[in-house]
KOLMITI-9343 format. One record per residue (C-alpha): residue number from 1; chain; z, y, x. Coordinates in Angstrom, 2 decimals, always signed. Example, Ala and Ser with C-alpha at 12.3 -4.5 7.8 and 13.67 -1.06 7.14 Angstrom:
<recs>
<1,A,<+7.80,-4.50,+12.30>>
<2,A,<+7.14,-1.06,+13.67>>
</recs>
This chain:
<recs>
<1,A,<+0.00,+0.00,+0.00>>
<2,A,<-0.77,+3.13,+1.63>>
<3,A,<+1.36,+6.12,+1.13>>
<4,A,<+0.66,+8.99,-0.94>>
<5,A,<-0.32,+12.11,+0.81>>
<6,A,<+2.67,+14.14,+2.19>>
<7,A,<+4.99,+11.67,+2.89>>
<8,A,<+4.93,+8.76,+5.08>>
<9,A,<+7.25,+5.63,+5.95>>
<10,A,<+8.44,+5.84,+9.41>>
<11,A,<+7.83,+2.89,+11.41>>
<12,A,<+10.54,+0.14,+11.56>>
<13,A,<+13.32,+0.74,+13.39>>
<14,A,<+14.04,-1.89,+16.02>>
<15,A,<+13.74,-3.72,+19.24>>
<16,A,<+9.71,-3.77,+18.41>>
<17,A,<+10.27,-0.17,+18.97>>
<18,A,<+11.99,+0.23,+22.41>>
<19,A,<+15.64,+0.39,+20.50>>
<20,A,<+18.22,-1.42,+21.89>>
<21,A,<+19.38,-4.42,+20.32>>
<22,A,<+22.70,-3.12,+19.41>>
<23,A,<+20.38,-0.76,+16.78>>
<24,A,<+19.37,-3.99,+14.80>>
<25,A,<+23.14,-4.76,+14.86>>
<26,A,<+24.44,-1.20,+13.64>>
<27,A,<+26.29,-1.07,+16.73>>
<28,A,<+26.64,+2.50,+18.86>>
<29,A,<+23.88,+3.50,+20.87>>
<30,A,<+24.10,+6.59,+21.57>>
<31,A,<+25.28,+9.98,+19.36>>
<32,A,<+22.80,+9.83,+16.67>>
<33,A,<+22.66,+7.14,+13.56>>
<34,A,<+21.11,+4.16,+13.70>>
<35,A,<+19.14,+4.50,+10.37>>
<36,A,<+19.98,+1.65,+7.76>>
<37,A,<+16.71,-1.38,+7.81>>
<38,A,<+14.49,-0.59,+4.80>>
<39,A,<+12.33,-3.91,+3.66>>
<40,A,<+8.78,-2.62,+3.38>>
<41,A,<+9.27,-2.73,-0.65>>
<42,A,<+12.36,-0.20,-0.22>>
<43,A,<+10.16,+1.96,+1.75>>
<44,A,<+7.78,+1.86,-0.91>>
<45,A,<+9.97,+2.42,-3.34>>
<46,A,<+11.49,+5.90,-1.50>>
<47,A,<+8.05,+7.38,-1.09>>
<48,A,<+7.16,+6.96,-4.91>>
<49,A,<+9.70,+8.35,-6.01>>
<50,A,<+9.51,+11.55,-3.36>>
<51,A,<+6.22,+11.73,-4.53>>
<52,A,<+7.84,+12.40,-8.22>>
<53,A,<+7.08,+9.33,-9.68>>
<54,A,<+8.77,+7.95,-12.96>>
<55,A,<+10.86,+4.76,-12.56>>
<56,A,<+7.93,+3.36,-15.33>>
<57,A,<+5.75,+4.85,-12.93>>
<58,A,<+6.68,+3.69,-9.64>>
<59,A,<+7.83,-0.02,-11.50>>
<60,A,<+4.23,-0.14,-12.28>>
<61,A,<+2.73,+0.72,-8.82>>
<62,A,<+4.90,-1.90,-7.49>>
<63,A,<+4.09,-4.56,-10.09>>
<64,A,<+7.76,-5.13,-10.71>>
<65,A,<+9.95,-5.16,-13.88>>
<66,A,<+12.64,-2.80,-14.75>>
<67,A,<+15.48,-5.74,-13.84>>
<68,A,<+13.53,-5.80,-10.26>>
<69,A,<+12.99,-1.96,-9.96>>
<70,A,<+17.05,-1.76,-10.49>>
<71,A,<+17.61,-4.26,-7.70>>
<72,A,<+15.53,-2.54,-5.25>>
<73,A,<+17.34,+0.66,-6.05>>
<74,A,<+21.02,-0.52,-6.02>>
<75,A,<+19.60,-1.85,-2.23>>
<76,A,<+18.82,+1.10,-0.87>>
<77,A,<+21.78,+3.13,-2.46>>
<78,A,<+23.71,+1.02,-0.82>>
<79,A,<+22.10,+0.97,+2.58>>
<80,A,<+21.98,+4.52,+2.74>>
<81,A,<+24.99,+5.29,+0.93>>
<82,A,<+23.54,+7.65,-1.60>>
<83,A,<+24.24,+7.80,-5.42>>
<84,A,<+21.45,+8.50,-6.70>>
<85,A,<+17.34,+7.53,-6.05>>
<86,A,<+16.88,+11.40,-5.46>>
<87,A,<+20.04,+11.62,-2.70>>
<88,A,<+18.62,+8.55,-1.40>>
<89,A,<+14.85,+10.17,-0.59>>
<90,A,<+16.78,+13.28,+1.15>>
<91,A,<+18.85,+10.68,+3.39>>
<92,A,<+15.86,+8.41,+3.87>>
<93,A,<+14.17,+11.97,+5.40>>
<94,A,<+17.23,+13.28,+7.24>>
<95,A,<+17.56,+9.76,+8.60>>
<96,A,<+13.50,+9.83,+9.79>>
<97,A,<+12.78,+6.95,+7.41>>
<98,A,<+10.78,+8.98,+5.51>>
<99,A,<+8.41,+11.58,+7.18>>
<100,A,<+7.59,+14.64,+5.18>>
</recs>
């Protein structure tokens, strides 16, 4: 799926990336935050709904049901510790998961 114009998913974060091991882990490495893992579907998720998407919307462009939409979002509040979808796209930017 290739992202709508304007915002991007930032590539994984990782060993695969020149991170250190302890990244994967959630272990210090160094003074800034290592930024949760996103599955690709999460990532998916964030940038539809940046984009302004409706949950019907971005359900739809996923080819999920509302039970699965609701599973992917209770993920990546968690993950990213946000309590909302809309909190959760401004962390998933701060964070550089997200590119805007």
């Amino acid at each position: 799926m290739t992202p709508p114009a304007g915002i991007q998913a930032a590539p994984p974060a990782g060993p695969q990336t020149g991170q250190r091991a302890g990244a994967q882990t959630g272990q210090a490495t160094g003074t800034q935050p290592t930024p949760p893992l996103l599955s690709e579907r999460e990532r998916q998720y964030l940038i539809l709904i940046a984009e302004g998407n409706s949950v019907s919307r971005t359900a739809r462009a996923l080819h999920i049901d509302q039970t699965e939409f609701e599973v992917i979002e209770a993920g990546i509040l968690e993950k990213l510790q946000a309590s909302n979808r809309f909190q959760a796209v401004a962390k998933a930017i701060i964070l550089g998961i997200l590119h805007n």
